[in-house]
Each structure stands twice: as C-alpha cells, then as structure tokens.
VMD Tcl script that draws the C-alpha trace (Angstrom):
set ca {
  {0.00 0.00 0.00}
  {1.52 3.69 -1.10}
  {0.17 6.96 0.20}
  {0.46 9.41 -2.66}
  {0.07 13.33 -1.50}
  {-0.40 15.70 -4.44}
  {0.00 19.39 -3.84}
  {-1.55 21.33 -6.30}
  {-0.92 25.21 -6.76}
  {-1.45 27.99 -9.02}
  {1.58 28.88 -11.89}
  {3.28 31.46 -10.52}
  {1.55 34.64 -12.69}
  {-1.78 33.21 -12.62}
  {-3.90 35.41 -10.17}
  {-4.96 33.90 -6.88}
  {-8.06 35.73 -6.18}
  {-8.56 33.43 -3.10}
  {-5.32 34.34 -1.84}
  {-5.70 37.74 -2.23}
  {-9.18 37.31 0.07}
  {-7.31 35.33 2.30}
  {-4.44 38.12 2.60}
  {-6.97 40.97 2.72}
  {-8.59 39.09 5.95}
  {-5.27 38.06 7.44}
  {-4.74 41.78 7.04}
  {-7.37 43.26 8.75}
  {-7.46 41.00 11.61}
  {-4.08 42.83 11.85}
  {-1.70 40.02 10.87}
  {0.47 42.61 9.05}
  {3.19 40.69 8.85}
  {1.82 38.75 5.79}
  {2.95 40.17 2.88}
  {1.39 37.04 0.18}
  {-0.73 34.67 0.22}
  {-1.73 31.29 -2.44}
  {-4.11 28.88 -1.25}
  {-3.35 25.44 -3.03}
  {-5.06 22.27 -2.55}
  {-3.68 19.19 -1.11}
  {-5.10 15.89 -2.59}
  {-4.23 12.29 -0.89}
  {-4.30 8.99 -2.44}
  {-4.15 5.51 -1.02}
  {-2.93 2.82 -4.01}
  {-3.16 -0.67 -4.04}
  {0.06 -1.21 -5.01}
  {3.90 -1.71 -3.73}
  {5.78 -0.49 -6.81}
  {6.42 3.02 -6.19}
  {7.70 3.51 -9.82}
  {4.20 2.26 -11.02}
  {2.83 4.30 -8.69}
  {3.99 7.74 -9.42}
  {3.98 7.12 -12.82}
  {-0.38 6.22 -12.15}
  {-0.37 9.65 -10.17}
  {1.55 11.45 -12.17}
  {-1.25 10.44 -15.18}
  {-4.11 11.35 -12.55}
  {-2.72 14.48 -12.62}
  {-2.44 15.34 -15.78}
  {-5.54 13.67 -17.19}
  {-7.79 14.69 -14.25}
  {-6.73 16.00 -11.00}
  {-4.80 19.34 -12.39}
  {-5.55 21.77 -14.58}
  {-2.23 21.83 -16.11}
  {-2.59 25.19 -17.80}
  {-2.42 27.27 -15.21}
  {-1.58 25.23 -12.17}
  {1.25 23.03 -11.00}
  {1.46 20.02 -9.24}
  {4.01 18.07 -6.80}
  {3.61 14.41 -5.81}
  {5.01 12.44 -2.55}
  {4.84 9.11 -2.31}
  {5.07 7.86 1.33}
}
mol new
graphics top color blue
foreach p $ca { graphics top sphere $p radius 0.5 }
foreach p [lrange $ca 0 end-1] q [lrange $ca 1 end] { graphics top cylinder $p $q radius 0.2 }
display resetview
C-alpha cells in the first residue's frame, strides 16, 4: 500500500483571487506581517500497489488527465 500526497498550486503569474481574500482578511485581523498569500489544494491517495515507480507514474497520469488543470496550475507528488 503507497500513500500518494499531491499538492496542487497555481503557476506562478496566474492570479490567486482566493489568496488575495485570504491576505486581505489576514490583514485586517491585523496580521500585518503577511505580505502574500496562495491557497493550493492538497489531494491524498491511497494505491493498491507496492511499486512506487508504477505508482507515481499512475499519479503522475491522474494528474495530468484529471486531477490538475495543467494550464495554469502546478502540481508536486510524494509518495510515502
């Protein structure tokens, strides 16, 4: 069995309007030591499987075909 964690972020560029929100409230809750913010998302996977190469090369796919929209955001996979 292989936990896969894929962290998936905005290009650097793109505009993180959600960020921005989160930055604005960090700000006026007087947290003014923030100075950016991108919210991500964090996706975990269990796999059936003890081959790690098979593995990440099955996430890696998942991502690409599915879990990431590969135009504007990019993606970084652990396997654990």
């Amino acid at each position: 069995m292989i936990k896969a964690i894929v962290n998936i972020s905005l290009k650097a560029g793109v505009l993180d309007s959600q960020g921005k929100a989160v930055h604005h409230a960090l700000e006026s809750l007087h947290f003014n030591a923030v100075k950016d913010v991108r919210v991500g998302k964090q996706i975990v996977l269990q796999l059936d499987c003890d081959d790690k190469k098979k593995a990440l090369a099955d996430v890696t796919k998942m991502c690409e075909d599915l879990l990431a929209n590969t135009v504007i955001e990019d993606y970084d996979i652990e396997l654990v």
